[in-house]
N, C-alpha and C positions, 0 to 999 in steps of 0.2 A: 501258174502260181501253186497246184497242184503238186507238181514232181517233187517227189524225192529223190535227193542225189546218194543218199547214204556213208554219206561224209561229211559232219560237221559242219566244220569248214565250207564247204558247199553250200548247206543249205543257209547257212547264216550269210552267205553272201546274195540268195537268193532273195532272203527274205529282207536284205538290208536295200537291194532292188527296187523292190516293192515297196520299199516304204518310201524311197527316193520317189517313185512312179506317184504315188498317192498327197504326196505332200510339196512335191518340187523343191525339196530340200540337195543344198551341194554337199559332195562327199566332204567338204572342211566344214560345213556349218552342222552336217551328222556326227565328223569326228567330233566338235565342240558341244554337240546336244548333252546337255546336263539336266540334273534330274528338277533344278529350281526351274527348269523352260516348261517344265512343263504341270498345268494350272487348272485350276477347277475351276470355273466362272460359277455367278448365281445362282445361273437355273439348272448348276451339276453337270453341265455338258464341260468335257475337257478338252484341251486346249493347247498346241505346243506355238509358244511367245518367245521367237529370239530375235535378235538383229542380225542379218545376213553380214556374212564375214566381207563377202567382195563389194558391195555395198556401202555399208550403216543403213539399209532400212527394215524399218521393224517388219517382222511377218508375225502372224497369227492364221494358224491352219490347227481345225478342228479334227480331234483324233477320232476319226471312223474304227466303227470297231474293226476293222481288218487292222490298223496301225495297234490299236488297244493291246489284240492277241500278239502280233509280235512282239512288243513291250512286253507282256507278261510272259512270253516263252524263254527271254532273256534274262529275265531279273534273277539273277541270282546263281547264274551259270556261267562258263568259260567265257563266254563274250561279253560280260557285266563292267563296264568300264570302272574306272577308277578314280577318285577326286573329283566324286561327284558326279563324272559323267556316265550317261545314260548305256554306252556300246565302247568294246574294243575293238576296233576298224584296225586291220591289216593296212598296207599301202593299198593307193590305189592303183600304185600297177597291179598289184595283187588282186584284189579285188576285178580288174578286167582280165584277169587270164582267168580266172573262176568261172567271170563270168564266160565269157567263150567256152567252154567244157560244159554250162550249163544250156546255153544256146543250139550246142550239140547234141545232147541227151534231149531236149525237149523240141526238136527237131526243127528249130528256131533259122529259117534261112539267111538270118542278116546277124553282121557284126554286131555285139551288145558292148555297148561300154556303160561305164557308173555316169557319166555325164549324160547318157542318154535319158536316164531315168527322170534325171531333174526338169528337162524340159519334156515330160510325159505330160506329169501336174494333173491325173484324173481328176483332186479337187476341184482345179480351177475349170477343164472340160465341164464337170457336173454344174458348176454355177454362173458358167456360162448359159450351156443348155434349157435350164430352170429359167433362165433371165429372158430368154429366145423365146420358149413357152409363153413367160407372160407378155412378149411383145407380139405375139400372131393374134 
């Protein structure tokens, strides 16, 4: 998560990766991420609320600060979507030859693709885990 590629481009693919990895979000439910998905609840903890595109079922995944900072690395720069929405995504075949280049620089032995990320889901690992805790 670390590397710099030193190439825009690169690293906004890196880090849209990563946000795939953290949240299990698919590259059309990120193309569609708009800035109303995402919510402040009560007690100030934020929040990203959409309906999954291949779906219709609602998701709610809490924005850990690793997602926090790349939201704020983007607002308002070359990748800043449009019409509301939150990112300008490349295709994603683009986006998987990025990735490969970045797999290779960070001397990653396995093919990376953007669909790989989705079923990473470190939220869903973390609240899994937590849940295992309280059941030993």
């Amino acid at each position: 998560m670390n590397i710099e590629m030193g190439y825009p481009s690169l690293d906004f693919t890196k880090d849209m990766f990563v946000f795939a990895c953290f949240t299990g979000i698919s590259y059309v439910d990120l193309y569609n991420l708009k800035h109303d998905n995402i919510q402040t609840q009560e007690d100030g903890s934020r929040m990203l609320i959409f309906k999954r595109h291949k779906t219709g079922v609602n998701s709610c995944v809490p924005l850990l600060p690793i997602l926090q900072a790349i939201l704020e690395k983007y607002r308002d720069s070359q990748f800043t979507g449009w019409g509301g929405k939150v990112f300008r995504l490349q295709t994603l075949t683009g986006m998987d030859k990025h990735l490969k280049q970045i797999a290779k620089a960070a001397k990653v032995d396995k093919r990376l693709s953007f669909h790989m990320g989705r079923h990473m889901n470190f939220y869903s690992q973390l609240k899994t885990s937590k849940l295992q805790e309280y059941l030993s």
